[in-house]
ZATIMAR-205441 format. One record per atom (N, C-alpha, C): x, z, y; residue number from 1. Coordinates in steps of 0.2 Angstrom, whole numbers, plus 5000, padded with zeros to 4 digits. Atoms other than C-alpha are relative to their C-alpha. Example, Ala and Ser with C-alpha at 12.3 -4.5 7.8 and 13.67 -1.06 7.14 Angstrom:
node c1=5004 c3=5000 c2=4994 i=1
node c1=5062 c3=5039 c2=4978 i=1
node c1=5004 c3=5000 c2=5006 i=1
node c1=4996 c3=4999 c2=4994 i=2
node c1=5068 c3=5036 c2=4995 i=2
node c1=4996 c3=5003 c2=5005 i=2
***
This chain:
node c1=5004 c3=5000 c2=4994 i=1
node c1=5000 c3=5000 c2=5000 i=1
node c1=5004 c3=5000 c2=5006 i=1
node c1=4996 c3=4998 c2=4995 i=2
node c1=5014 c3=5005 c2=5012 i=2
node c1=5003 c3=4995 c2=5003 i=2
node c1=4997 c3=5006 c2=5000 i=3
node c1=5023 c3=4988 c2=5006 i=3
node c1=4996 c3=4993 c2=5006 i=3
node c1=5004 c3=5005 c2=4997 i=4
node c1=5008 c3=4979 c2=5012 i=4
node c1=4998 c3=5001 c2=5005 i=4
node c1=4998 c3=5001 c2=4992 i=5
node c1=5008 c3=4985 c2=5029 i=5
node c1=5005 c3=5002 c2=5002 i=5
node c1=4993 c3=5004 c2=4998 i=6
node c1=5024 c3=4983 c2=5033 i=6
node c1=4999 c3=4996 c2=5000 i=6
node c1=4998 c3=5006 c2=5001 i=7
node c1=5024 c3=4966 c2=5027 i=7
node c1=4994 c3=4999 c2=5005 i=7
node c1=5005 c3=5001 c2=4995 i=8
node c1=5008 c3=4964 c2=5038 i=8
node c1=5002 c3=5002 c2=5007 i=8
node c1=5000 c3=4999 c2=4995 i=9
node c1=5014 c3=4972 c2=5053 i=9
node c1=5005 c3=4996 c2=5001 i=9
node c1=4996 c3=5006 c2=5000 i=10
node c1=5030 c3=4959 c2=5050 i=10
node c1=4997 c3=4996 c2=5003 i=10
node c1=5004 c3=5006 c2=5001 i=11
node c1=5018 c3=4945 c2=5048 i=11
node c1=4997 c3=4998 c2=5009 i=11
node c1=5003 c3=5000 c2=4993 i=12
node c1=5008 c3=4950 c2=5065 i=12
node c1=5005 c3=4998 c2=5006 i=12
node c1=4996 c3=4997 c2=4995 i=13
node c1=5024 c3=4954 c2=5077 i=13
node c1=5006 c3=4992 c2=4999 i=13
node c1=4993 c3=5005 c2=4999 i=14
node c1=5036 c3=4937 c2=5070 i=14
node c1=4998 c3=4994 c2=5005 i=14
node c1=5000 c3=5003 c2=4994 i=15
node c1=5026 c3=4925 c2=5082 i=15
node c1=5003 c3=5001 c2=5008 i=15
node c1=4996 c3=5000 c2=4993 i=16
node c1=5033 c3=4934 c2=5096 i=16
node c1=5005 c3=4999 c2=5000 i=16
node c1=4994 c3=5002 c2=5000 i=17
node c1=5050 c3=4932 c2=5090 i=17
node c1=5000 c3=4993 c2=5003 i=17
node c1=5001 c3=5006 c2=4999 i=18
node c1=5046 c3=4915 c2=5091 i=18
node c1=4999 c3=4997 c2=5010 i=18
node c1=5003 c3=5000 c2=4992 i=19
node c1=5040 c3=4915 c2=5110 i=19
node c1=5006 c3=4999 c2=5005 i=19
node c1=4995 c3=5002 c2=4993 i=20
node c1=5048 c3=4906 c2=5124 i=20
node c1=5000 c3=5004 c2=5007 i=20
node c1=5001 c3=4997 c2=4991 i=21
node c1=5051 c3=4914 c2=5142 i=21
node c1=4999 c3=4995 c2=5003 i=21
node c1=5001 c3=5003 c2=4995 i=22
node c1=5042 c3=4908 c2=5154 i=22
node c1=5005 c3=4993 c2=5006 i=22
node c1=4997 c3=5004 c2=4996 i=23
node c1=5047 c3=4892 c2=5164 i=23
node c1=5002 c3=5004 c2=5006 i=23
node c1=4998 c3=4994 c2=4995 i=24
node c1=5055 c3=4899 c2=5180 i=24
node c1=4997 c3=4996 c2=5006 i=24
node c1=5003 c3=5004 c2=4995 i=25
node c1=5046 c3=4895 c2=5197 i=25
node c1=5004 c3=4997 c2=5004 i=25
node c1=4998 c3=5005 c2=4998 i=26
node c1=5050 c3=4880 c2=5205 i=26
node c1=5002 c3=5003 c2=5009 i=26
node c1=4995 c3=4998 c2=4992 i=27
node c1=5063 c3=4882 c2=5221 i=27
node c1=4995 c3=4996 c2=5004 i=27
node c1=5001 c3=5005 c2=4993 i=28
node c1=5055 c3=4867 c2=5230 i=28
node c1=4991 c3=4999 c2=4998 i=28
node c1=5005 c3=5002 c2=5004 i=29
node c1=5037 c3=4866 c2=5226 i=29
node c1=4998 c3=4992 c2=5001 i=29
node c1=5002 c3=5008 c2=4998 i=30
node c1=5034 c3=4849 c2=5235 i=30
node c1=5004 c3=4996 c2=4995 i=30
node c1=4997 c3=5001 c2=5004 i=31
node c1=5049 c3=4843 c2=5223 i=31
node c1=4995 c3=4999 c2=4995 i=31
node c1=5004 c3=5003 c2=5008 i=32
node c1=5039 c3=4847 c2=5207 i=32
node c1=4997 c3=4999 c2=5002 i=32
node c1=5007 c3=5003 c2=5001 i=33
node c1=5023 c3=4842 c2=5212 i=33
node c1=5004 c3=4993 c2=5000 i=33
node c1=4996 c3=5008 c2=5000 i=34
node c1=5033 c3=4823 c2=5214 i=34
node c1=5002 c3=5001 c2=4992 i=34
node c1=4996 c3=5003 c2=5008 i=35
node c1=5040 c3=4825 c2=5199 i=35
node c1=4995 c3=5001 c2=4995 i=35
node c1=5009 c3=5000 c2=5005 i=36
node c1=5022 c3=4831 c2=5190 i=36
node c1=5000 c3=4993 c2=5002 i=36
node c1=5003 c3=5007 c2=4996 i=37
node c1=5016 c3=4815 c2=5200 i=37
node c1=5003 c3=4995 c2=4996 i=37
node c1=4995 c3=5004 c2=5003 i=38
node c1=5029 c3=4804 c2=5192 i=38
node c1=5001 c3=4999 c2=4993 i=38
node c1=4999 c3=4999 c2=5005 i=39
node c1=5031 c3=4811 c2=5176 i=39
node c1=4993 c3=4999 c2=4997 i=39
node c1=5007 c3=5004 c2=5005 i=40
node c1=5011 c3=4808 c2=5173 i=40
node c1=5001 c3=4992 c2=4999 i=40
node c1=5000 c3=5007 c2=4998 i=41
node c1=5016 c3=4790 c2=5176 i=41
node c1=5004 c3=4997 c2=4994 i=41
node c1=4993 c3=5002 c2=5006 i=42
node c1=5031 c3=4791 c2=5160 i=42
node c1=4996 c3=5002 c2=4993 i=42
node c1=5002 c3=5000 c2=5009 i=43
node c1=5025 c3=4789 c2=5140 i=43
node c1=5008 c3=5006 c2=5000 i=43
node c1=4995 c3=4996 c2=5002 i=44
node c1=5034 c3=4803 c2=5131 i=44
node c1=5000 c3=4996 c2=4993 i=44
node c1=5000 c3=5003 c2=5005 i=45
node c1=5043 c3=4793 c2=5118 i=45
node c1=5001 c3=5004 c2=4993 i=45
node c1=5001 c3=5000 c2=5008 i=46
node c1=5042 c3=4803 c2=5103 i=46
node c1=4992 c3=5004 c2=4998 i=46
node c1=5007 c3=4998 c2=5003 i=47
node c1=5024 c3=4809 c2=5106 i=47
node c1=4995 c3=4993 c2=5000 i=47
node c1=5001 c3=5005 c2=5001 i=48
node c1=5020 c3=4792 c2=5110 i=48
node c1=4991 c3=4998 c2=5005 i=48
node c1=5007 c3=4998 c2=4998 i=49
node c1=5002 c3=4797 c2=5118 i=49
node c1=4998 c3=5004 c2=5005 i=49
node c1=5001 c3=4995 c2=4995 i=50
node c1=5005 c3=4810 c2=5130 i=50
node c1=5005 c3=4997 c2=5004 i=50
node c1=4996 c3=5002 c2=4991 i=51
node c1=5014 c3=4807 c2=5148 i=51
node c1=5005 c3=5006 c2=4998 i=51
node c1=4996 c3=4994 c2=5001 i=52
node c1=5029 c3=4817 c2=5150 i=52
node c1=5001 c3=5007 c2=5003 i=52
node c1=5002 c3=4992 c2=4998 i=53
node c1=5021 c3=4829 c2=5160 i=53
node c1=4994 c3=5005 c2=4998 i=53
node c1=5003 c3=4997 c2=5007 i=54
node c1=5010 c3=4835 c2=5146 i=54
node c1=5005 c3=5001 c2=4995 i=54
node c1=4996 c3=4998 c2=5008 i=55
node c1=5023 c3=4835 c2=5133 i=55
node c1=5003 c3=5005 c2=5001 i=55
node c1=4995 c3=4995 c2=5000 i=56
node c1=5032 c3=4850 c2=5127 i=56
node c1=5005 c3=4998 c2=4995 i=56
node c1=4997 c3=5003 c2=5006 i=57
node c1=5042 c3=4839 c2=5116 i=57
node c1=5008 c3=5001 c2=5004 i=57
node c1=4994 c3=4998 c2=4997 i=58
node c1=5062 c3=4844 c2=5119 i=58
node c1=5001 c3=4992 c2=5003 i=58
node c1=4999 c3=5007 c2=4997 i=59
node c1=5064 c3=4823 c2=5126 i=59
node c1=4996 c3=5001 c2=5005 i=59
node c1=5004 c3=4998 c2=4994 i=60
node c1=5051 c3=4825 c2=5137 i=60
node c1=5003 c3=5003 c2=5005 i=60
node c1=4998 c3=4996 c2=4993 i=61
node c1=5058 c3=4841 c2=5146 i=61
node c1=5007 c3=4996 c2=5003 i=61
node c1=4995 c3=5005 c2=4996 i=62
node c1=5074 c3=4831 c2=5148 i=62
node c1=4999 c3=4996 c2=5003 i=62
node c1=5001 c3=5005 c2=4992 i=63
node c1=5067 c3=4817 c2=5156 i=63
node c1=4996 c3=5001 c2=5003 i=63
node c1=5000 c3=4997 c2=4995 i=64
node c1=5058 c3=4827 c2=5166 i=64
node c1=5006 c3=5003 c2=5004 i=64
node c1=4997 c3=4998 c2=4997 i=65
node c1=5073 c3=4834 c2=5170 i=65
node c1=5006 c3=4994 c2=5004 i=65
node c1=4999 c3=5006 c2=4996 i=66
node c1=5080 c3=4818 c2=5174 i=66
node c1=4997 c3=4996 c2=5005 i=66
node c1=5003 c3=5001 c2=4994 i=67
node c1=5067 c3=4814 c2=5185 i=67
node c1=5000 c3=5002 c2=5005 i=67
node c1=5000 c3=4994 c2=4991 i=68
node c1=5069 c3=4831 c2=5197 i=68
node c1=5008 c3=4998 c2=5001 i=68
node c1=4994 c3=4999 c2=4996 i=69
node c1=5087 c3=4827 c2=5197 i=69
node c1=5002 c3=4992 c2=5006 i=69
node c1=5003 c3=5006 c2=4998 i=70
node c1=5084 c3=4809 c2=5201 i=70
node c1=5000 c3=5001 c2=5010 i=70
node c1=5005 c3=4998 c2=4994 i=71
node c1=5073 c3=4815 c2=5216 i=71
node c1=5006 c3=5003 c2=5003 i=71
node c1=4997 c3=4994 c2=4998 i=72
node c1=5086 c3=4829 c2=5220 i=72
node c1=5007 c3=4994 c2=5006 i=72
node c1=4994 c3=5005 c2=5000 i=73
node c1=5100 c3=4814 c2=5222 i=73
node c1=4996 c3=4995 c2=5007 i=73
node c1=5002 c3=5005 c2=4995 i=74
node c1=5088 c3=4805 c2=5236 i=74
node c1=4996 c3=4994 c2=4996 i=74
node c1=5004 c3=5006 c2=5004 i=75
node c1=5079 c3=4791 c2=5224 i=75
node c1=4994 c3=5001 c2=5000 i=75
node c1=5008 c3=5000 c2=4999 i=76
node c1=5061 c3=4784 c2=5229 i=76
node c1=4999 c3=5001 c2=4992 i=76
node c1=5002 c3=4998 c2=5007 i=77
node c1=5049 c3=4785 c2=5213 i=77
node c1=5000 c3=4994 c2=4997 i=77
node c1=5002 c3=5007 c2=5003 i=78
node c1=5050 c3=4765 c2=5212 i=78
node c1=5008 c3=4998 c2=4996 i=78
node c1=4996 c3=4999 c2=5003 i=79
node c1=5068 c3=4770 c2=5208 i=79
node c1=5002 c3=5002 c2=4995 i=79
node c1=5001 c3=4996 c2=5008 i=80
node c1=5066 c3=4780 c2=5196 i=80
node c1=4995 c3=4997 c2=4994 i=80
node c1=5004 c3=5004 c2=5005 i=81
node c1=5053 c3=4770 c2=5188 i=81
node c1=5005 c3=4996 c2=4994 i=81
node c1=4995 c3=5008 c2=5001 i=82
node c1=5066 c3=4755 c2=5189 i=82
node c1=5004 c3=5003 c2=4995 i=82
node c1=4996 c3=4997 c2=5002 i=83
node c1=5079 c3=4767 c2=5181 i=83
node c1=4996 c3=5003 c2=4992 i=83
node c1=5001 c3=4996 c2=5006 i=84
node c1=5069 c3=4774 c2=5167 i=84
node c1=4998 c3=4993 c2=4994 i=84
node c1=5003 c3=5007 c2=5004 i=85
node c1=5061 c3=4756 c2=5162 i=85
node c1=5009 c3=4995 c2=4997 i=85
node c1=4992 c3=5002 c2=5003 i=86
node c1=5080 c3=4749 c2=5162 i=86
node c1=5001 c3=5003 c2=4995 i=86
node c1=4997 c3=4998 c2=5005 i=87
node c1=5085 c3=4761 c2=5151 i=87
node c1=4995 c3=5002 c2=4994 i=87
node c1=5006 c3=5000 c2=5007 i=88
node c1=5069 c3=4762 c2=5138 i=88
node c1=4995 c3=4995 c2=4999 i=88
node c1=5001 c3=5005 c2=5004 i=89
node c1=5062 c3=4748 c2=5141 i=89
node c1=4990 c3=5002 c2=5003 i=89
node c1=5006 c3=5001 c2=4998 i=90
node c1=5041 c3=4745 c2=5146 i=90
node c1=4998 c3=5005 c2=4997 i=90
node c1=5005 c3=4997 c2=5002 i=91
node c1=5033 c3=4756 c2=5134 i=91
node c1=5003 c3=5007 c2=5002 i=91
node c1=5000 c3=4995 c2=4999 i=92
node c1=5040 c3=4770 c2=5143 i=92
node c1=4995 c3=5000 c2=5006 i=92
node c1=5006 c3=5000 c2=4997 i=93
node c1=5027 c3=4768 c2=5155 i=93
node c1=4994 c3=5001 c2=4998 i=93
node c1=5006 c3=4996 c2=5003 i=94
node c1=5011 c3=4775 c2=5151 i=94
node c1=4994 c3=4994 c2=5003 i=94
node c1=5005 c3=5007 c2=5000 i=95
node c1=5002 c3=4760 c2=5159 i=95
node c1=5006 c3=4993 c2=5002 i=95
node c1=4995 c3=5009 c2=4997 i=96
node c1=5014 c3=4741 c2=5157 i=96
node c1=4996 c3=4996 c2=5003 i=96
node c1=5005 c3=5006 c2=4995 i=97
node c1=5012 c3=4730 c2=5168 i=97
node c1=4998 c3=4994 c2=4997 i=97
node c1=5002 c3=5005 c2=5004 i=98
node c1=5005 c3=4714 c2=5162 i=98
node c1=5006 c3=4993 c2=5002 i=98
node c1=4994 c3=5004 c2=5000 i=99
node c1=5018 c3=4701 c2=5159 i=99
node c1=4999 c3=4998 c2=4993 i=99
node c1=5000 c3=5004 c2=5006 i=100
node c1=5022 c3=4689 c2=5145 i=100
node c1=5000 c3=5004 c2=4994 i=100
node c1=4998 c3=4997 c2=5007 i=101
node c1=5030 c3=4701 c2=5134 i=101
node c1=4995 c3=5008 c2=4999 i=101
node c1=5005 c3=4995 c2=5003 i=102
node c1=5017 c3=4713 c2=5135 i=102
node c1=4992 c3=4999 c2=4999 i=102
node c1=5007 c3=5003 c2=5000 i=103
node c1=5000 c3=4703 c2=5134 i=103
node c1=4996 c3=5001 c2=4994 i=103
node c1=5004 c3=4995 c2=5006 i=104
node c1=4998 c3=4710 c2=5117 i=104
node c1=4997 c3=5005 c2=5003 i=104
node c1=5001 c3=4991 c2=4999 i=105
node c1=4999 c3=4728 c2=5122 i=105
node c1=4991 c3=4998 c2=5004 i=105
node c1=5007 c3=4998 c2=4994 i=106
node c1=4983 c3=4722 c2=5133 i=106
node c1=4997 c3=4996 c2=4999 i=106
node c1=5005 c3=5003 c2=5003 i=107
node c1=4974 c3=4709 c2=5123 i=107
node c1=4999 c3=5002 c2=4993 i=107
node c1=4998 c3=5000 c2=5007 i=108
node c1=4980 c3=4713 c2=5105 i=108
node c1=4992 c3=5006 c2=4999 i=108
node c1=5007 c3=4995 c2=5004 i=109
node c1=4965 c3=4727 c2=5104 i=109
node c1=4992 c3=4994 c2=5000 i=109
node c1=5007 c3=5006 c2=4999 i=110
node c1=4951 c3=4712 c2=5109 i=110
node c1=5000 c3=4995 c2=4994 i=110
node c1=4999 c3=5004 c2=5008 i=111
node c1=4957 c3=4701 c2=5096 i=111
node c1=4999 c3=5002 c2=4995 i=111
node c1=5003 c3=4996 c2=5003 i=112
node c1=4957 c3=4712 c2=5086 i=112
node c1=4992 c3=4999 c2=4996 i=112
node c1=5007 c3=4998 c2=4999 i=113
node c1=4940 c3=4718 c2=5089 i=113
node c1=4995 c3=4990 c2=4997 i=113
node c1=5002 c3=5007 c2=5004 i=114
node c1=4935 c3=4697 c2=5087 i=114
node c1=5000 c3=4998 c2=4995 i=114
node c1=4999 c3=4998 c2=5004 i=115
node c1=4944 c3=4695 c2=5075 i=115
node c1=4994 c3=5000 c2=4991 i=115
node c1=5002 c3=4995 c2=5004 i=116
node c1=4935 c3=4708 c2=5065 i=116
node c1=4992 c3=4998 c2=4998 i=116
node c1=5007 c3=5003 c2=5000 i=117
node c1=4917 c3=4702 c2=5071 i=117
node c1=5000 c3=4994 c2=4997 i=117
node c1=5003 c3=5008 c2=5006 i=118
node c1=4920 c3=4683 c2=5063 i=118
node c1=5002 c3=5003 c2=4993 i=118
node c1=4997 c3=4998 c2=5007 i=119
node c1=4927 c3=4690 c2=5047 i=119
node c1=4993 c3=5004 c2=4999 i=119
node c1=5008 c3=4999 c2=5002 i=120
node c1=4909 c3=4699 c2=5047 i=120
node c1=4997 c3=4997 c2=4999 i=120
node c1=5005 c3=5003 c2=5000 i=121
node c1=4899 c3=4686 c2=5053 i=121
node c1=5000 c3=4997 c2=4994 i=121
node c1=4999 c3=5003 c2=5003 i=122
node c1=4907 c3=4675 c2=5041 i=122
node c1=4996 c3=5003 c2=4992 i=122
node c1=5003 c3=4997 c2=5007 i=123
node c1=4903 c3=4687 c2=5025 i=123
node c1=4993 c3=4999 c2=5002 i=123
node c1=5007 c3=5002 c2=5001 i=124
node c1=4885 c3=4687 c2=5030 i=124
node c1=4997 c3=4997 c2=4999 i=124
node c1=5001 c3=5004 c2=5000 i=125
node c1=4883 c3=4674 c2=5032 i=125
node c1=4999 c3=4993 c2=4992 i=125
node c1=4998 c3=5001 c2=5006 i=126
node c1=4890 c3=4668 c2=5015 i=126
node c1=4997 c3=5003 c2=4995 i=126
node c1=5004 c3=4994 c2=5003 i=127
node c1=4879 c3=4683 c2=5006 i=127
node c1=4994 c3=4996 c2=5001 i=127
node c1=5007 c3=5001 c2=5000 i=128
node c1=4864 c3=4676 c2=5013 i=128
node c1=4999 c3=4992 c2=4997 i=128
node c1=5001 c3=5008 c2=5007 i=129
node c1=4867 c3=4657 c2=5004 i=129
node c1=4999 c3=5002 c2=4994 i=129
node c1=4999 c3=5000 c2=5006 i=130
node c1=4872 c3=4664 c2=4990 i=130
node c1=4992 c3=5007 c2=4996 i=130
node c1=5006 c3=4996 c2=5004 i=131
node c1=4855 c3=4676 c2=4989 i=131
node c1=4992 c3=4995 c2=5001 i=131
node c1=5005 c3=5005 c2=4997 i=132
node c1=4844 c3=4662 c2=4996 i=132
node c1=5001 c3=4993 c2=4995 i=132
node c1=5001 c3=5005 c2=5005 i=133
node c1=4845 c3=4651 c2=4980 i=133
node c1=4994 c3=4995 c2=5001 i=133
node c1=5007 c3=5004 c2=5002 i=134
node c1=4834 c3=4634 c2=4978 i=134
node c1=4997 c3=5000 c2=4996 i=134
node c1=5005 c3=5001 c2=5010 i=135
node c1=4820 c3=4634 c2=4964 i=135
node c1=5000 c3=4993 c2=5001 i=135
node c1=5002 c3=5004 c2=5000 i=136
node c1=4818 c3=4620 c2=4956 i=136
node c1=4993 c3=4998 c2=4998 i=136
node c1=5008 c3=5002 c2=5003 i=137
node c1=4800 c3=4612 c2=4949 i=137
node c1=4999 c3=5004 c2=4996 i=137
node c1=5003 c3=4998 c2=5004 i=138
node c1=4800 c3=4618 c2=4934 i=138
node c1=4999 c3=5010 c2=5000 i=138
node c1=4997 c3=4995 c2=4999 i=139
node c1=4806 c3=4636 c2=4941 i=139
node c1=4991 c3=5004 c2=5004 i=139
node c1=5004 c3=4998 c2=4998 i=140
node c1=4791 c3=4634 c2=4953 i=140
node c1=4994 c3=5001 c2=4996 i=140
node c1=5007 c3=5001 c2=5004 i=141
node c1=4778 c3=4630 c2=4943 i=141
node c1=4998 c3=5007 c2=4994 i=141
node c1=4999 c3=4992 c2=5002 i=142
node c1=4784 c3=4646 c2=4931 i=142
node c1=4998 c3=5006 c2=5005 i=142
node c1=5003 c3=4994 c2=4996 i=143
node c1=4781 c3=4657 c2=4947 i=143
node c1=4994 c3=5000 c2=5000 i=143
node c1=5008 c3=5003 c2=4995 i=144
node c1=4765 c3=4648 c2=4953 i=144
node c1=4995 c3=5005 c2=4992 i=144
node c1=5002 c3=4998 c2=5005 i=145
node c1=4761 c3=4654 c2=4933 i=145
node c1=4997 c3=5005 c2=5000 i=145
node c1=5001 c3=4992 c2=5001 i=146
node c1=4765 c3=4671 c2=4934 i=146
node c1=4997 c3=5005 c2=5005 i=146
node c1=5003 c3=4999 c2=4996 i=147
node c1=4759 c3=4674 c2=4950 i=147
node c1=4990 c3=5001 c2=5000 i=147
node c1=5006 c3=5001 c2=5002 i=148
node c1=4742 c3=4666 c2=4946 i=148
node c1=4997 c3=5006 c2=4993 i=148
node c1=5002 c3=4994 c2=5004 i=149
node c1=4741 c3=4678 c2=4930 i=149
node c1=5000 c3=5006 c2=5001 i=149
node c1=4999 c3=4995 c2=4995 i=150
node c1=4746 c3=4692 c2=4943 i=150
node c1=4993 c3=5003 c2=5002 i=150
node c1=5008 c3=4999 c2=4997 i=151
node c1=4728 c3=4689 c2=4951 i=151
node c1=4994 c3=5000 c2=4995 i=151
node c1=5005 c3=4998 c2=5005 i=152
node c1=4718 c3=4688 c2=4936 i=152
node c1=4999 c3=5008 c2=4999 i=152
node c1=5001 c3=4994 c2=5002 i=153
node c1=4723 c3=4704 c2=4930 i=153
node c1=4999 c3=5004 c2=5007 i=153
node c1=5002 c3=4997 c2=4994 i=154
node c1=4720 c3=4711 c2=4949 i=154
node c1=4992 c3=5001 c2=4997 i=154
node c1=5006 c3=5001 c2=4998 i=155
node c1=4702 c3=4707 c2=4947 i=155
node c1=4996 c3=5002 c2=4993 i=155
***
């Protein structure tokens, strides 16, 4: 019994080993608002989803931390843009601009979706021949039979 609370108060108290200290306040506030600003603007590339001013991923803080020094150094944001895209390339930006090499990125979901629609239409369509068979005479004249025999036995 003893075992198992110990091992429970363990279990309760190892999260906060785990627990980081707090970010420390920002010397400049105007500073990091721009670099909030900026960094909503950067894809974080290993969460691929989030901007780099949501991610807690260690790459993120870096290139936030590359963005405040950026800043600190004099560099407009169109600078810093240029500077992050050179060195990673379009999909670090969290909206690409439209250009040849990215006309996927910004058509490829509609195609898709197209796509998707003919390769539907198409089965249905193809379903509906093959359940819409022609009778021939002798086929008809069989129903016309069985049906007529249908109504007798009605009455």
């Amino acid at each position: 019994m003893l075992r198992s609370l110990a091992f429970l108060l363990l279990a309760a108290t190892f999260s906060w080993a785990l627990a980081k200290d707090a970010a420390p306040a920002a010397v400049d506030p105007a500073l990091e608002q721009r670099v909030m600003t900026l960094a909503s603007e950067l894809r974080c590339l290993v969460c691929q989803n989030q901007t780099i001013a949501d991610s807690n991923a260690p790459l993120a803080e870096d290139l936030r931390n590359q963005v405040r020094e950026k800043m600190r150094q004099g560099s407009s944001d169109s600078e810093i843009l240029a500077y992050m895209v050179a060195r990673y390339g379009d999909f670090v930006l969290y909206r690409p601009p439209f250009k040849l090499t990215t006309v996927l990125l910004w058509f490829g979901p509609l195609l898709l979706l197209a796509g998707g629609f003919l390769v539907l239409v198409r089965r249905v369509l193809r379903r509906r021949l093959e359940q819409d068979p022609e009778m021939n005479a002798s086929e008809r004249k069989r129903a016309a039979e069985l049906l007529a025999g249908n109504e007798a036995e009605r009455r």
